[in-house]
Every structure is written in structure tokens, then in C-alpha cells.
C-alpha positions in Angstrom: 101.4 188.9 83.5 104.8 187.6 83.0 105.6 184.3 84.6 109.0 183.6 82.6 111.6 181.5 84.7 114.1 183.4 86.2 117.8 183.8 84.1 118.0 186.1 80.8 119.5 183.6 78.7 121.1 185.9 76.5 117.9 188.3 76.4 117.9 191.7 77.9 114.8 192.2 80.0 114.0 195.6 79.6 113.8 195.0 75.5 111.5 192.0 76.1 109.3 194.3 78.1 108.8 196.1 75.3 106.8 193.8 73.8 104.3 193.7 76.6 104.0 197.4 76.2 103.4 196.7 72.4 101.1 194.5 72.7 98.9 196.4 75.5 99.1 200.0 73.9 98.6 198.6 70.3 96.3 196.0 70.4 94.5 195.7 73.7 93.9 199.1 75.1 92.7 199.9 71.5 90.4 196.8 71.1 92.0 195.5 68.2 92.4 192.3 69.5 90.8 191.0 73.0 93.7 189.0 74.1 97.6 188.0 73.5 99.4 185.1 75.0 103.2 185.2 73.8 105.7 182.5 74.9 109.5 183.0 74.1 112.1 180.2 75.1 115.4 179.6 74.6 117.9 176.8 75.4 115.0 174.7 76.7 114.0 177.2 79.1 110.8 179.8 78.9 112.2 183.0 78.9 109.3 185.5 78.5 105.8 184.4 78.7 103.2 187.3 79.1 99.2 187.0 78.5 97.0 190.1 78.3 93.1 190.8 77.8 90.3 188.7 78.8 89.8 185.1 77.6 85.9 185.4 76.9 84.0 188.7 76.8 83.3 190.2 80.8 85.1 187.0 81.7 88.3 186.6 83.9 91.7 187.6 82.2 93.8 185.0 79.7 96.3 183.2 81.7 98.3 180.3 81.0 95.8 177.2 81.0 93.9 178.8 77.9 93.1 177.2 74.8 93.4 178.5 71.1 92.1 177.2 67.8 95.6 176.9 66.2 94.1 176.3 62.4 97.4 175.9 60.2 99.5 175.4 62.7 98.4 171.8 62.7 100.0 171.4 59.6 103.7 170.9 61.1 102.0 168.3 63.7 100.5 166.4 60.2 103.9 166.3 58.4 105.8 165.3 61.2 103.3 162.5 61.5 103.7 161.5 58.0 107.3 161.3 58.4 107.3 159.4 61.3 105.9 157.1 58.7 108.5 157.3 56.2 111.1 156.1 59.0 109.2 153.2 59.0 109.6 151.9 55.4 105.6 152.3 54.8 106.0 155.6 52.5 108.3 157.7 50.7 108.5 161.6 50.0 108.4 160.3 45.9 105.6 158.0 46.3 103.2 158.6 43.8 99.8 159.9 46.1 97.5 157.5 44.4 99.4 154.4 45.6 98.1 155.2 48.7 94.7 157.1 48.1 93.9 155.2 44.6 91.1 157.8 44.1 93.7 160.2 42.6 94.5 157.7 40.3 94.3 159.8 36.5 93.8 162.9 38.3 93.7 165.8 35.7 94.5 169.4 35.2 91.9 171.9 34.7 91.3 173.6 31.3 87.6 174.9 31.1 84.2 174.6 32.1 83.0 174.2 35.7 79.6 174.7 37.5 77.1 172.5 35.4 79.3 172.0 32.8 81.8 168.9 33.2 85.1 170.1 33.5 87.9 169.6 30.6 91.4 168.3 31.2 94.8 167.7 30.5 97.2 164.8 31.6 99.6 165.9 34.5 103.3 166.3 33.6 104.4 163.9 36.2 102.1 162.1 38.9 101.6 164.3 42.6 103.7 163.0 44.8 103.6 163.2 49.0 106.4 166.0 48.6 103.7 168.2 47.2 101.4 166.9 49.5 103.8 168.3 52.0 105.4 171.4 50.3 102.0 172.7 48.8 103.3 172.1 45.2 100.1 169.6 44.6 98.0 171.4 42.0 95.0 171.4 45.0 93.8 174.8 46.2 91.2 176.0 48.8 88.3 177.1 48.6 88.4 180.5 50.4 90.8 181.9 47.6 88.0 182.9 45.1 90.8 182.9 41.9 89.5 179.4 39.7 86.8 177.4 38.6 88.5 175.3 40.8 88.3 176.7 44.3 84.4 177.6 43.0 84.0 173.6 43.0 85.8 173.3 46.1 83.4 175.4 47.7 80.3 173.9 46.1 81.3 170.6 46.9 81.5 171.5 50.4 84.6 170.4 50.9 86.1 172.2 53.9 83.2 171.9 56.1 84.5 169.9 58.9 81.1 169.1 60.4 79.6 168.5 56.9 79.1 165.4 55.1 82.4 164.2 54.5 85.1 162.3 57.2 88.4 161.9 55.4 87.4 159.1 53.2 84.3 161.3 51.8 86.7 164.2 51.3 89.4 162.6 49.1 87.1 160.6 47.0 84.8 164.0 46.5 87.9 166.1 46.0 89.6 163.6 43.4 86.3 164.6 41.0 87.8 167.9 40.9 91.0 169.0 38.7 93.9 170.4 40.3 94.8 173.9 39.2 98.8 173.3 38.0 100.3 169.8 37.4 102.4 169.3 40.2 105.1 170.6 41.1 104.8 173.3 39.0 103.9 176.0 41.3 103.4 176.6 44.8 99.3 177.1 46.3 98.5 177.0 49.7 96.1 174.7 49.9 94.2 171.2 51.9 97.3 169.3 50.7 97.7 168.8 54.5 94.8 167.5 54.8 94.8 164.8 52.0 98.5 164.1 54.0 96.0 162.9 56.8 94.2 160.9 55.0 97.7 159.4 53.6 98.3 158.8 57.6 95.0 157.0 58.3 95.2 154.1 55.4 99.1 153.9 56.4 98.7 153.2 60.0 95.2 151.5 60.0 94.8 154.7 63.2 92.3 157.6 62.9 93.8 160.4 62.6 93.1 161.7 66.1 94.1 158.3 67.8 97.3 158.8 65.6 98.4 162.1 67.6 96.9 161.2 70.3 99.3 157.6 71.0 102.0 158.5 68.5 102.6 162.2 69.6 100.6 164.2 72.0 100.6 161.3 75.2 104.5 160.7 74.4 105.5 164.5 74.4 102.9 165.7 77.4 100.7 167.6 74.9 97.8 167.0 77.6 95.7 170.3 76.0 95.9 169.6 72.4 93.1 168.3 70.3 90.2 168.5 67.5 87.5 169.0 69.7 87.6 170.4 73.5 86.6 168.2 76.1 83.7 168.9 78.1 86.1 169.4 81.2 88.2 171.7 79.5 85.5 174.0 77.0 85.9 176.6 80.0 89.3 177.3 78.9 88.6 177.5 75.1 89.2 181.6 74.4 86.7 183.6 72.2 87.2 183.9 68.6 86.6 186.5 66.8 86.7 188.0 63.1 87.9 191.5 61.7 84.4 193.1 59.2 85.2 195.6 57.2 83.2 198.9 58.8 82.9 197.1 62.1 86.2 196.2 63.4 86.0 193.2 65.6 83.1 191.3 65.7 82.6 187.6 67.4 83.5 184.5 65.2 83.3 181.5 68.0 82.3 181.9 71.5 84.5 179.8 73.8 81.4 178.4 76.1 79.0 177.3 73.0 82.3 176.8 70.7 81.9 174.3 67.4 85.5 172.8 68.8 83.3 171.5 71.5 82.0 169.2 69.1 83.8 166.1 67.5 83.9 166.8 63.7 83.1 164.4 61.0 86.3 165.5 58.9 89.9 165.5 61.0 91.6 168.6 59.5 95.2 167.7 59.5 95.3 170.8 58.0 94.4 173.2 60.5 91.9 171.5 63.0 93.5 171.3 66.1 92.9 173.3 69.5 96.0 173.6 71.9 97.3 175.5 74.2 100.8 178.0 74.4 102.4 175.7 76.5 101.7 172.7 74.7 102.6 173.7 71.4 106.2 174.9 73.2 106.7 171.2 73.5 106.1 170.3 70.0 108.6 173.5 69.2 111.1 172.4 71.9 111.1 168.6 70.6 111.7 169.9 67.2 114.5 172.5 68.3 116.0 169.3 70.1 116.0 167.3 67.6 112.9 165.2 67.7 113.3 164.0 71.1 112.0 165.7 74.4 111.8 164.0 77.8 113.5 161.0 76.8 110.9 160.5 74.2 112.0 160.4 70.6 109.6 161.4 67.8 111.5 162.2 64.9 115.0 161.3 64.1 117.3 164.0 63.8 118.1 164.1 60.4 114.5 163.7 58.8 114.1 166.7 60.5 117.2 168.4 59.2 115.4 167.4 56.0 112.2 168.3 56.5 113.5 171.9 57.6 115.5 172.6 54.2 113.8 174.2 51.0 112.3 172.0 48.8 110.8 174.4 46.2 112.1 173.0 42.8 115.2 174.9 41.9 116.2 176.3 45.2 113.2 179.4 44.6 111.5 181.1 46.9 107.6 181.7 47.2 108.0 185.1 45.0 109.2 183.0 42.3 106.6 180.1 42.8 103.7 180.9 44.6 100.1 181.3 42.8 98.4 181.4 46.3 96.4 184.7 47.6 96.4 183.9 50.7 99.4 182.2 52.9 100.8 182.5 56.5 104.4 183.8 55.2 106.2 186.4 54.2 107.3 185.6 50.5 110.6 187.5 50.3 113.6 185.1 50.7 111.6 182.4 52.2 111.5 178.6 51.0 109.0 175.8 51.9 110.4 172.6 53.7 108.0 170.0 54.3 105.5 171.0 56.5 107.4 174.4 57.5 108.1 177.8 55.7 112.1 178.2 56.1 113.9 181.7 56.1 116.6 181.2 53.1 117.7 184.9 53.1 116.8 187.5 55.3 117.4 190.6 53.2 115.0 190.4 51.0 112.2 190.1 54.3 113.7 192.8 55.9 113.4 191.8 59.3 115.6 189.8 61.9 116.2 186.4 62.0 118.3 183.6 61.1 119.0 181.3 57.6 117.8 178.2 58.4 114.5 179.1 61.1 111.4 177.7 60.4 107.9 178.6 61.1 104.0 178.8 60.4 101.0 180.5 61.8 96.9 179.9 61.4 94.3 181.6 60.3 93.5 183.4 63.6 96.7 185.0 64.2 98.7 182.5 65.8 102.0 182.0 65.1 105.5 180.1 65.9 109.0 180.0 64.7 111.9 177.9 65.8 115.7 179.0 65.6 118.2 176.2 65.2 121.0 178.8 65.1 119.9 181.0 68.4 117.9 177.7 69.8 115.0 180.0 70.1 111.5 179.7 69.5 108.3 181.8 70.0 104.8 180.5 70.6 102.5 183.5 69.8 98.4 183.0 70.5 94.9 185.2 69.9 92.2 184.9 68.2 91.5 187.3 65.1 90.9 186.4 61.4 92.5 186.9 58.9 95.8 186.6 60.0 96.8 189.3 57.7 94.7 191.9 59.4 97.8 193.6 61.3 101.4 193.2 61.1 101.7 192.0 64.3 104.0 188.6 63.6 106.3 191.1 61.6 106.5 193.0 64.9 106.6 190.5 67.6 110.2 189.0 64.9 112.0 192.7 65.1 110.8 192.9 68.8 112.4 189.1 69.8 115.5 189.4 68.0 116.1 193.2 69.3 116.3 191.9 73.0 119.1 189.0 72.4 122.6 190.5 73.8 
């Protein structure tokens, strides 16, 4: 089902039909994935939006009022609430973290031991500061990378269990008795720095962090279906979830109707949390494309997000050169890392279509966006299959887009 507006808008339609046929032949009629909403738009108007598959198992098919666990795409919703902050006066981007959270006050750099055995130390280089927060250059890590000691205690601690033991407060106090694995700014690691950013958010603006998006962003920018738990009137439109096991294939993660997003969690990921929907997150990309305003609502100014969309990698690198992460929701090759957004630097070295200058993430489940400044195009792409390295299928959906412009 395609229910794009009418008007190509540069695009030829025959080439964006391709993508449908992609999509169906590739990775619905073959059961790798259950279901695939994709959302193009350009110039402020939806060009191309197409859903396939079934929402829930033997249920009716996806259309457009269907919600997805976004995971890391809440990141770019995070950092452009942190910086909404910084236009305020009540933060900078070289504010040492522990003026705000003094918890990682002294906070050290792992050298040995771990488990039972208290962990050994060295002085940072130079105190994190909220860049690193937002440009994953913070010496944290995550738990699910299995590398370090340090992840180990990450996972031993609990830490990323978001209906555990901690709320935000818990988490940063818990997670400032564990060493980071790199003084910061010294390498790139994807890792809950996005999530410490919300709890930089919640001591700022006195807000929890959910009454933060909801007031400061979501209500202003008609982001009616985005959330970190589902409301009751809304959990029959939460999709199923699912996860790839080796030998097995697909196998259910998260069913929609008995869904933990139905739930309110004790910890407010600002890292990757949030539940939306393919229209909604459209208006968070077509705000950003517009310069932080949409609807006669401004949320950003326009040049803290020119800045927040350069690369801020120390020395101009690229994640090749700096990243010590296992896991991240980019391709490495010529890309950079804004603040809050991976940004395409050069596209030779990635090797597929695009522009210098377009920024972008996806989540752990698949999703994915990217925003084009230069073609003032963006993409919204939703399903639900971990990990998001499974197939190239965001690799595909890029050649695919940027094939149909005329």
C-alpha cells in the first residue's frame, strides 16, 4: 500500500516502485522480516510511503497508524533536547559532566581487576565533557558489547534494565562506580552516553525526562504517537517484535498486545526508549530539514543545528580512524559523528549514494532515518528485527532512494 501524495517531486515513480518490489520479494514473501513501513519525503511533502506484511502475527496488515520501538533513534530526539538547553545559557557543549551530575566527579580510567576484585585506575587526561556525552567519545560503553571488564560490570550492575532497579538518578550514581574504558575523547564507543545526556536534561530543567518531550517537543511539533510506554488506547497499534537466532531464523522478541512498552519503565532511556510511529518521526525529520521550525513552531535555532550536524570527531576523522565500538548503527567508511547524528563526510569510501553533509541513525530493530540538507530529502524506514545488522537492508533502501531522483 502506497498512499504517497500526488506530484514526483523530482522522483521517478517507476524506480521508487522498485523498492516495494524489494522489499516484498526479499524480505516478506521470504519471511525474513514480518513487516516494512518506508516513508520517503521531499520538499516538505511525502513522496513514497508504502507498508507491507502484517502488524502482529494472523492479525490485520501494517498500515499507517502503527507503532514501532525506535531504540536509538531516540538518541537525535535527546540531543536536540539537550541543546535546546544550551540556547538557554543553562549548559555548554565544554561543560565539564560532573558540574551537572557531581557523581562523575574523579571518575577514572580502567586498568585491571573487575568482578570481586576492586577495579584499578588512572586519572583521565582531561575531564568528560557533554560533547562526548553527545558524540559517544565519553570513555562509557554498553553492556551488550562483551569486549571489557568494563561492559562485564555494566551488565552485572544491571544497568540497562529499564524496568530494573534504577530511574535515572540510580543509573548515574551506579554507573559513576564503574571506570570508563578510554579517557575521553580519545576514541569513539557507542555507548548509554545518551542516556547519561538525559539525566543531564532532568537536573537542568527540574522536568522528567518524559514531561520534557512531552511539553518541550512532541505537543509543539504534533508528535501525538511518540512515547516511552504505549497507552492503553493505543497498545493495539504497537507491531510485534521480533529477533533473528542463529539456526532458527526469526523468532518472537515482543508481542505488540502483552508488549513491555505497555508498561511505564523505572529508567527513561534517552538513549533508545521511545515508541513512535513513521509519521511522527517524519515530523521530527521535517523540523530538522527545516531548520528547527515546523508549523510555526520553532524547536531549534538554525544554526545550533548547522552545528550539531557537522563532524565533531577530534581532528576531522572518521569512525574507521576512531571507533573501538563492536556494534554501531553506521557505516564507518567516510562517516563523522555530529552531536547526536552520524554525518556522511565522503561518500567514496561508503560506496553508496548520498550527499556530504546528510545525517542519520537507526535502532536496534532495524529502523532507520536519514535527512538530506542538500536534496531536502529524508527517509523514515520502520520493522521490527534485531540486530540491526542482520541484513543489508538500510544499504539497499540508500542505492534504491537516490537511484529514483531525476
Amino acid at each position: 500500500m502506497n498512499t504517497a501524495k500526488p506530484g514526483d517531486h523530482g522522483f521517478s515513480a517507476a524506480r521508487l516502485a522498485r523498492i516495494d518490489t524489494l522489499l516484498k520479494e526479499r524480505y516478506i514473501d521470504s519471511g525474513l522480516l514480518a513487516h516494512t513501513q518506508l516513508l520517503v519525503a521531499r520538499d516538505g511533502e511525502i513522496v513514497h510511503f508504502a507498508s507491507q506484511g502484517r502488524a502482529r502475527e494472523g492479525g490485520a496488515p501494517l498500515d499507517q497508524s502503527a507503532l514501532f520501538r525506535i531504540a536509538s533513534m531516540t538518541k537525535p530526539i535527546t540531543s536536540i533536547a539537550f541543546m535546546m538547553l544550551v540556547e538557554e545559557g543553562k549548559v555548554a557543549l565544554d561543560t565539564p559532566v560532573h558540574h551537572v551530575l557531581p557523581e562523575f566527579k574523579g571518575l577514572g580510567v580502567y586498568v585491571a581487576g573487575g568482578g570481586s576484585v576492586p577495579f584499578q585506575t588512572r586519572p583521565t587526561a582531561q575531564p568528560m565533557r557533554m560533547v562526548d556525552l553527545l558524540r559517544h567519545t565519553s570513555g562509557l560503553t554498553y553492556g551488550f558489547q562483551y569486549r571489557t571488564s568494563v561492559d562485564a560490570a555494566y551488565r552485572a550492575n544491571k544497568l540497562e534494565h529499564w524496568h530494573g532497579d534504577y530511574d535515572l538518578d540510580g543509573f548515574v550514581a551506579q554507573l559513576a562506580r564503574i571506570p570508563l574504558e578510554f579517557s575521553p575523547g580519545e576514541a569513539w564507543n557507542y555507548s548509554v552516553s545518551t542516556d547519561v545526556l538525559g539525566a543531564v536534561i532532568q537536573r537542568l530543567s527540574g522536568l522528567p525526562l518524559d514531561a520534557f518531550f512531552q511539553t518541550r517537543i512532541f505537543v509543539p511539533l504534533g508528535m501525538h504517537d511518540t512515547f516511552f510506554n504505549v497507552p492503553e488506547d493505543k497498545i493495539d497499534r504497537l507491531t510485534d517484535c521480533y529477533t533473528f537466532a542463529p539456526g532458527k531464523g526469526r523468532v518472537m522478541y515482543d508481542r505488540g498486545a502483552d508488549s513491555a512498552w505497555g508498561r511505564k519503565p523505572k529508567f527513561l532511556s534517552g538513549g533508545g526508549g521511545l515508541v513512535s510511529s513513521a509519521l511522527d518521526y517524519h515530523r521530527f525529520c521535517q523540523m530538522c530539514l527545516n531548520g528547527g521550525t515546523l508549523d510555526g513552531q520553532r524547536i531549534i535555532g538554525r544554526k545550533t543545528l548547522e552545528l550539531m550536524t557537522l563532524n565533531h570527531l577530534p581532528g576531522g576523522r572518521d569512525l574507521t580512524q576512531m571507533s573501538r565500538s563492536l556494534f554501531s548503527e553506521a557505516a564507518l567508511a567516510g562517516t563523522g559523528f555530529g552531536l547526536g547524528f552520524a554525518v556522511n563526510q565522503d561518500l567514496a569510501p561508503g560506496m553508496v549514494p548520498g550527499s556530504v553533509g546528510e545525517y542519520y541513525w537507526g535502532g536496534m530493530f532495524s529502523t532507520a532515518f536519514f535527512i538530506d540538507p542538500v536534496e531536502r530529502l529524508s527517509m523514515v524506514f520502520m520493522t521490527q528485527l534485531s540486530p540491526s545488522s542482520q541484513y543489508p537492508i538500510r544499504r539497499e533502501l540508500k542505492t534504491l532512494i537516490y537511484s529514483a531522483l531525476t
